[in-house]
C-alpha positions in Angstrom: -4.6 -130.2 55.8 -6.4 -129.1 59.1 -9.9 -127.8 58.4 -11.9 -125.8 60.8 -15.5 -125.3 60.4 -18.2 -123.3 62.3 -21.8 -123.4 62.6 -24.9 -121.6 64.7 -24.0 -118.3 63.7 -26.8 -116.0 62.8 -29.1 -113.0 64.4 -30.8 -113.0 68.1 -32.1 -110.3 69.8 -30.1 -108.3 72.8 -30.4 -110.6 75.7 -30.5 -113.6 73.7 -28.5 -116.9 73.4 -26.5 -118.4 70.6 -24.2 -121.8 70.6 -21.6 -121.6 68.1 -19.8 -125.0 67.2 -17.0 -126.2 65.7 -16.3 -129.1 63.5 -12.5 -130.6 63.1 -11.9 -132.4 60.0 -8.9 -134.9 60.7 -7.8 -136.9 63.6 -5.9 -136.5 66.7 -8.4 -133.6 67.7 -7.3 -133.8 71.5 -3.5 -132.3 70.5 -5.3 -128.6 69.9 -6.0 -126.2 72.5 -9.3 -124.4 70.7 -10.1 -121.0 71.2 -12.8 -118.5 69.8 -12.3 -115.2 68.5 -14.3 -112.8 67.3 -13.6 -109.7 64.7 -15.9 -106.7 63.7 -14.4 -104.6 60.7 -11.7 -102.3 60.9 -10.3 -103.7 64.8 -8.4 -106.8 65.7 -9.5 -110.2 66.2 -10.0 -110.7 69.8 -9.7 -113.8 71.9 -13.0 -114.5 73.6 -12.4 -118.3 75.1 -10.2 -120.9 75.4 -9.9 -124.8 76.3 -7.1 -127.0 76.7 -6.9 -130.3 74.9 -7.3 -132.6 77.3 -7.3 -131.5 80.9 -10.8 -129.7 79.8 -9.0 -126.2 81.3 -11.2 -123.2 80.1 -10.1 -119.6 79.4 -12.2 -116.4 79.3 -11.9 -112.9 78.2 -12.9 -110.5 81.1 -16.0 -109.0 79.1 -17.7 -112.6 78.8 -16.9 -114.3 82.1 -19.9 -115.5 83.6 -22.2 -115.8 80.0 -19.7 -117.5 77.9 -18.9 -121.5 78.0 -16.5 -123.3 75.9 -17.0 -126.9 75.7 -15.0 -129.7 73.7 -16.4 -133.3 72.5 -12.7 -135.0 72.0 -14.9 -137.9 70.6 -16.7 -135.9 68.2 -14.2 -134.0 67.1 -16.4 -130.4 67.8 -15.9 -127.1 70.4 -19.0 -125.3 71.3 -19.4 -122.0 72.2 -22.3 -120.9 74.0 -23.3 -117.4 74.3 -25.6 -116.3 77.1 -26.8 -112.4 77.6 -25.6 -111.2 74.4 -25.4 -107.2 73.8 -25.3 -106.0 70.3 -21.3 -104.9 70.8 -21.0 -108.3 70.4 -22.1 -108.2 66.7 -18.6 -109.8 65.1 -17.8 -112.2 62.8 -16.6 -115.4 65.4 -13.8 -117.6 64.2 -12.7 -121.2 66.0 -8.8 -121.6 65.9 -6.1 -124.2 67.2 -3.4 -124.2 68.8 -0.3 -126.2 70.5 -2.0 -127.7 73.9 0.2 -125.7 75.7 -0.4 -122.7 74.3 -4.0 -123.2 75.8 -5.7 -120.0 76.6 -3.4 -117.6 74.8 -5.1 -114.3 74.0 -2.1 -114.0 71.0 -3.8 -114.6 67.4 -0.8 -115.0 66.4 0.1 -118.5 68.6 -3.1 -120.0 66.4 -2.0 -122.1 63.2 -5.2 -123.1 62.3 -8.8 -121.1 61.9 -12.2 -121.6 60.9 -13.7 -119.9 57.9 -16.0 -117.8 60.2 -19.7 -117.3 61.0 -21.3 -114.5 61.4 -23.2 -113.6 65.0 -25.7 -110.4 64.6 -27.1 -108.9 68.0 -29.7 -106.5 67.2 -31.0 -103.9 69.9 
């Protein structure tokens, strides 16, 4: 079974920084491309970054180029996600999922076979 796990959600102010991370419960940790997505109620899980297994390659969704940075610890087994400038539209539920290495960087929910359980980021104005 391949378990996903986040941590570091919880509330910050607009403007404000979080780091989300991700825990991987099982070996051979380098074979996923990771990404984070996020979903608020009643819309679609959207992809928000990406990193390749290995090569370190890192993905971005337009609206959080520039304050977002993925990160990976292959020897820790653990993604990071942190999240600089934050705006309260970026209230969502944020979910870690892998992937097939070279599916790294797909934006498709649907190319992820393995999620998190979620955690909760709250942005208040």
């Amino acid at each position: 079974q391949v378990l996903f796990a986040e941590s570091g959600g919880g509330l910050v102010q607009a403007g404000g920084s979080l780091r989300l991370s991700c825990a991987y419960s099982g070996r051979t940790f380098s074979w996923f491309a990771m990404g984070w997505f996020r979903q608020v109620p009643g819309k679609e899980r959207e992809f928000v970054a990406g990193i390749s297994g290995n090569s370190g390659m890192t993905y971005y969704a337009d609206s959080v180029k520039g304050r977002f940075t993925i990160s990976r610890d292959n020897a820790k087994n653990t993604v990071a996600l942190q999240m600089n400038s934050l705006n309260p539209e970026e209230t969502a539920v944020y979910y870690c999922a892998g992937a097939p290495d070279h599916l790294a960087g797909s934006h498709n929910r649907g190319h992820y076979d393995y999620w998190g359980q979620g955690t909760q980021v709250t942005v208040s104005s």
